[in-house]
C-alpha positions in Angstrom: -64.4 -2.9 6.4 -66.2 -1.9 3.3 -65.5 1.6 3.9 -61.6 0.7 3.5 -61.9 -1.7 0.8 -64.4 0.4 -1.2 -64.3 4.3 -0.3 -60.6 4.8 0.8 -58.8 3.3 -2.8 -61.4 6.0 -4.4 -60.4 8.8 -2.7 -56.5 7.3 -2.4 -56.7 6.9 -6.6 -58.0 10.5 -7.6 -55.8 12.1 -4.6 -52.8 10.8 -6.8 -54.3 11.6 -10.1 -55.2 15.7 -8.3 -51.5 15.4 -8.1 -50.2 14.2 -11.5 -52.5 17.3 -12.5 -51.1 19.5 -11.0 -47.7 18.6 -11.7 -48.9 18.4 -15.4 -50.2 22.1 -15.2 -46.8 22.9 -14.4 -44.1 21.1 -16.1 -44.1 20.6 -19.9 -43.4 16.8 -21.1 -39.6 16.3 -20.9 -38.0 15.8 -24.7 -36.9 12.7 -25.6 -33.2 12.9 -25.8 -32.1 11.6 -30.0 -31.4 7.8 -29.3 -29.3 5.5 -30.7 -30.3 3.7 -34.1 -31.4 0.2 -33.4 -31.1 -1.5 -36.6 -30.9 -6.0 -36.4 -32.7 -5.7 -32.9 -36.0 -7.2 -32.0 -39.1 -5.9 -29.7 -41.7 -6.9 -28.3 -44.6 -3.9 -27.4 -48.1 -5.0 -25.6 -51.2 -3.1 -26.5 -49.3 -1.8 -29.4 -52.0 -1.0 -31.9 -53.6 2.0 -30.8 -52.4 5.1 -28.3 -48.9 4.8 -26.5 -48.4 1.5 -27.3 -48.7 2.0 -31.2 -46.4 5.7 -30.7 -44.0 3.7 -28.7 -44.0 0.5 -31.8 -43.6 3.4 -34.2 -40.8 5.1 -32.6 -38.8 2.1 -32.5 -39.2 0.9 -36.2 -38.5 4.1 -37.4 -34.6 3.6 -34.7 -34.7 0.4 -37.2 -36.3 -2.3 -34.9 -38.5 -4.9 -35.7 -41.2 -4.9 -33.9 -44.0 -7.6 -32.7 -46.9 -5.5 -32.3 -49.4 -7.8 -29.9 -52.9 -7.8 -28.9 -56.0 -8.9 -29.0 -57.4 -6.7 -32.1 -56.8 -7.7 -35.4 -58.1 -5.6 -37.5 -56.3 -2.8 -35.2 -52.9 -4.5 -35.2 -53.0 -4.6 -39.1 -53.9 -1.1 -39.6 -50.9 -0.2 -37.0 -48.4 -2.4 -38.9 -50.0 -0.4 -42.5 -49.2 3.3 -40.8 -45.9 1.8 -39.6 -44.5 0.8 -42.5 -46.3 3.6 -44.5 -43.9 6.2 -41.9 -41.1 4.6 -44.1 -38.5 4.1 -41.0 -35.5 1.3 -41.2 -37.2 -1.2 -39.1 -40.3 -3.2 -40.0 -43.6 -4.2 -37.8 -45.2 -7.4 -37.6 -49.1 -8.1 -36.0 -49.3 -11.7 -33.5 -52.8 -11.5 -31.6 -52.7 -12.1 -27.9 -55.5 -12.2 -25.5 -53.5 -11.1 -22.0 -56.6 -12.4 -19.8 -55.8 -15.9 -21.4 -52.6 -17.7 -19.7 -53.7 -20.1 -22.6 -53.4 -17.2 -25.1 -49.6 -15.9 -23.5 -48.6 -19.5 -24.1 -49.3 -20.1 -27.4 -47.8 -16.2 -28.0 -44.7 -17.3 -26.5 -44.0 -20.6 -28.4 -45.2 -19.3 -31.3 -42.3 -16.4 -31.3 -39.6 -19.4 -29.9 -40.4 -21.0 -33.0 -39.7 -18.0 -35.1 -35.6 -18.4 -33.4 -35.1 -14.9 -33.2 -33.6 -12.8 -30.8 -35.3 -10.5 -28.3 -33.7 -7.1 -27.2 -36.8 -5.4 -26.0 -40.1 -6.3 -24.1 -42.3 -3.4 -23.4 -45.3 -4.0 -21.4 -47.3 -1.7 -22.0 -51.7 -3.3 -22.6 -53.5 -2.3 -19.9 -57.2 -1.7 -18.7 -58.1 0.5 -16.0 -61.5 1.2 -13.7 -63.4 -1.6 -15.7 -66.7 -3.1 -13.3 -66.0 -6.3 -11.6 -65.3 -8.8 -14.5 -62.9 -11.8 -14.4 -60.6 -12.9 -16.8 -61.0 -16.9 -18.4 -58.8 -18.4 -15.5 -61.0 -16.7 -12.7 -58.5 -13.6 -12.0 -59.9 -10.5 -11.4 -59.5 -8.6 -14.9 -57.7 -5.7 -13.7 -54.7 -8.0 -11.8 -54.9 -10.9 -14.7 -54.3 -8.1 -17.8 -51.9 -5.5 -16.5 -49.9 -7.2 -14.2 -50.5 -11.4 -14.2 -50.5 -11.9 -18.0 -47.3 -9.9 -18.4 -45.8 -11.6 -15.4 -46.1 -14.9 -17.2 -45.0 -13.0 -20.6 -41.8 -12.0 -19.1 -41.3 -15.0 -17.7 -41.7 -17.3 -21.0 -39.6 -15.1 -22.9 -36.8 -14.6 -20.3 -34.2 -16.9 -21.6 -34.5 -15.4 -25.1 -34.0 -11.5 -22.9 -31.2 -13.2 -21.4 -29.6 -14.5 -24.4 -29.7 -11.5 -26.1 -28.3 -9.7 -24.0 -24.6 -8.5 -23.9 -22.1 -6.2 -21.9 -23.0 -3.3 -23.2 -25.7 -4.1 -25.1 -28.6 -5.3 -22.3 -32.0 -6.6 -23.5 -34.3 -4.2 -22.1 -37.3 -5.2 -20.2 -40.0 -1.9 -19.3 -43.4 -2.6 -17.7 -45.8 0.2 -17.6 -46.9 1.6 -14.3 -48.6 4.3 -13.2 -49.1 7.5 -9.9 -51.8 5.1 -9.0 -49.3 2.6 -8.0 -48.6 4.7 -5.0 -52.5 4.4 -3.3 -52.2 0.2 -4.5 -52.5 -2.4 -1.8 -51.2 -5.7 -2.3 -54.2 -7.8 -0.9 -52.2 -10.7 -0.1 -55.8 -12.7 1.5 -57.4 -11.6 -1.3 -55.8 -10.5 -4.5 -59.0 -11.4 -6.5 -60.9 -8.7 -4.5 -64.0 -10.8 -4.4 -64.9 -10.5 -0.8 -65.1 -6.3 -1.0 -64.7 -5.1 -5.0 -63.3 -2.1 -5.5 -62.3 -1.5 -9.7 -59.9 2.4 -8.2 -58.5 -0.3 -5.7 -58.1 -3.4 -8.2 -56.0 -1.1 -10.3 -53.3 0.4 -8.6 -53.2 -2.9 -7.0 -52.3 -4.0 -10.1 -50.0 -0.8 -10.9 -48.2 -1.3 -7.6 -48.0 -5.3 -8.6 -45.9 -4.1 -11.8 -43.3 -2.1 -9.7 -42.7 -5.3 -7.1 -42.8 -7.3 -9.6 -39.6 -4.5 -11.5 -37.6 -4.7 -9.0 -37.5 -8.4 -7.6 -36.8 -9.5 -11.1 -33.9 -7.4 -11.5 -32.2 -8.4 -8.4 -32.5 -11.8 -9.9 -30.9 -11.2 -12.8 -28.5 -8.9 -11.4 -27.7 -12.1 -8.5 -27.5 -14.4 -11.8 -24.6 -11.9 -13.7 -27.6 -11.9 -17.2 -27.1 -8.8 -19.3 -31.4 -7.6 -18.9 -32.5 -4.8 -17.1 -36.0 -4.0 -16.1 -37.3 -1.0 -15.4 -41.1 0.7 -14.3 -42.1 3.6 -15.7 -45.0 6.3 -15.4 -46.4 8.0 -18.2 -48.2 10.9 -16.5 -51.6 11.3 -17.1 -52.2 10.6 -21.2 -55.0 11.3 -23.7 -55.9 8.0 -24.2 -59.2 5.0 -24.3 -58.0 4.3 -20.5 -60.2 6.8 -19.4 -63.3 5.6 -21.1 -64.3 3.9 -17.8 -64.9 7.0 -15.7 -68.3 7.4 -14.4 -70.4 9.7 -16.8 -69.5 13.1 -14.5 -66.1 12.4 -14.3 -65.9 12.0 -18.2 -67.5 15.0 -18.6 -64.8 16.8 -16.5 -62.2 14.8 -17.9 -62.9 16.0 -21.9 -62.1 19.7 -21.4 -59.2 18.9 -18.8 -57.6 16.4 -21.1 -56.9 18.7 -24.0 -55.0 21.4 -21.9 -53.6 19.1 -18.9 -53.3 15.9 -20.2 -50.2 14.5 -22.4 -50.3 13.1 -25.8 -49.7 9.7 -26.3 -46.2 10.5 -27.9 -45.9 12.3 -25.1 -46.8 9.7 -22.9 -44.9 7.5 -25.3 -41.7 8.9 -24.7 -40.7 7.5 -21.1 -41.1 4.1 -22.2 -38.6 5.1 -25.5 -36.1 6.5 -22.7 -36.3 3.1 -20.7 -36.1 1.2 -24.2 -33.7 2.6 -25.9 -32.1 5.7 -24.3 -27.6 5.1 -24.2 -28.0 6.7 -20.8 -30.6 3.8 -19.1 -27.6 1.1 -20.5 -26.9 -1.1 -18.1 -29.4 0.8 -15.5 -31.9 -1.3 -14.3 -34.5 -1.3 -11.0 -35.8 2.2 -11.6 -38.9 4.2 -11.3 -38.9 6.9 -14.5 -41.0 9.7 -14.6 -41.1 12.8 -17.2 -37.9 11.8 -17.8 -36.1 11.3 -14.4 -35.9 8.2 -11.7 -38.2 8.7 -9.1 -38.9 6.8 -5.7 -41.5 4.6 -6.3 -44.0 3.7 -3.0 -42.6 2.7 0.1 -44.5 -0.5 -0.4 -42.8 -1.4 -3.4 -39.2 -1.6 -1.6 -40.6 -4.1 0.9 -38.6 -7.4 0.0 -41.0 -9.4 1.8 -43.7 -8.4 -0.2 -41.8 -9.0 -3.5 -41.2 -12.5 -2.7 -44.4 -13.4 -1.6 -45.8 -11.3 -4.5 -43.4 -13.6 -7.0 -43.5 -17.0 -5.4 -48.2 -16.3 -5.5 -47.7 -15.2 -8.8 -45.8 -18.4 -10.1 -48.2 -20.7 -8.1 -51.6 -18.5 -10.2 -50.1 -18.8 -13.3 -48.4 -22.4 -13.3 -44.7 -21.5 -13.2 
């Protein structure tokens, strides 16, 4: 048993990123079609201040958003919202802290933005961790399933009926949540999503990878069923030059360095598939889809399951108090 809960996500997790590599070698990052000015619209973006986060908050103010920057680093988010507004675009960036390993912190985020009465076109989550030892967050998850996937489940969820106001034919409010290749070696754990019994930190994250892309497309065939103008879309940034990897065991980040800077993608690189989700005229209306270097993929047979997506939803409400 340990050798499947332990040794096979290891192998199963580099496998997938061999793969991205070698895809990488071959194919340059697709260009970011010219999108559409979004001036008077609102966004959220996760993990904002720093790498693909802050390229993908930049990239939007300068289409004329505003943009909540959120996270859990102030002095970070300040300096983000300076260089934003420095770039001189037509939108504006504001700094809110958030702490996504506190359901307590995502609550008072939430009403604290309600209370602002603005609209929301555009929630990109985005803040994640990945390969960190075995650590849980303040509510007892396990870090890697409470911050990428279970504090931005309850994010969504709080801030839904301002996405679905917002929203008009035509004009959807746009929901992205950031995936990842990994997603395709994830196991949903369903008698133990905490991992406690065997820990593995390779398995516990494209657990929490494959989490996002159940998680995608169950919500859109909710709204879909319910006729709300909100689509939702995953999305896979390839493998980018960012602090994710700063959890590799010593070897592997001394491979890594020298790879990175030929193989791997920029963050504005890796930026650019969450733009096309967010604001491309060709995703309008478009929603359920797995994007990659610019294209819809198929996502992991496991992800399709509907049983799974329920049970993952209804487990999810019932962790975080929904």
């Amino acid at each position: 048993m340990w050798l499947f809960e332990v040794l096979v996500p290891l192998v199963r997790l580099y496998f997938c990123g061999a793969r991205v590599l070698f895809y990488q070698m071959f194919n340059r990052s697709f260009k970011l079609p010219v999108l559409p000015k979004q001036n008077g619209r609102v966004a959220i973006v996760t993990g904002g201040t720093r790498g693909m986060g802050f390229e993908t908050a930049r990239h939007l103010a300068r289409l004329g958003m505003h943009v909540f920057i959120v996270g859990n680093e102030r002095a970070e988010g300040a300096e983000a919202v300076k260089k934003i507004h420095e770039d001189g675009g037509e939108g504006k960036a504001e700094y809110i802290y958030v702490d996504l390993t506190s359901l307590k912190s995502v609550r008072q985020f939430a009403q604290k933005f309600k209370e602002r009465g603005l609209p929301l076109h555009l929630l990109v989550n985005n803040a994640g961790t990945m390969l960190v030892p075995e650590l849980q967050t303040e509510d007892g998850f396990e870090f890697h399933f409470g911050l990428n996937y279970l504090g931005h489940f309850l994010l969504t969820n709080l801030l839904l009926d301002i996405l679905k106001r917002s929203g008009k034919p035509g004009r959807c409010s746009r929901i992205v949540n950031m995936s990842s290749a990994t997603h395709y070696a994830g196991i949903i754990n369903t008698e133990d999503l905490n991992r406690r019994k065997y820990y593995s930190s390779h398995g516990a994250y494209a657990q929490s990878k494959l989490a996002l892309v159940l998680f995608t497309y169950f919500l859109q065939e909710q709204l879909t069923a319910g006729g709300y103008h909100v689509i939702v879309n995953a999305v896979d940034p390839g493998m980018v030059d960012t602090a994710l990897y700063d959890n590799l065991w010593t070897l592997a980040q001394m491979l890594k360095k020298p790879v990175a800077k030929i193989l791997f993608r920029t963050p504005a690189e890796g930026a650019s598939i969450a733009l096309l989700a967010a604001a491309a005229s060709e995703m309008e209306g478009v929603g359920a889809c797995y994007l990659y270097n610019g294209e819809k993929r198929p996502s992991a047979s496991a992800s399709y399951d509907a049983e799974l997506q329920s049970w993952l939803w209804k487990k999810s409400c019932e962790l975080v108090g929904l």
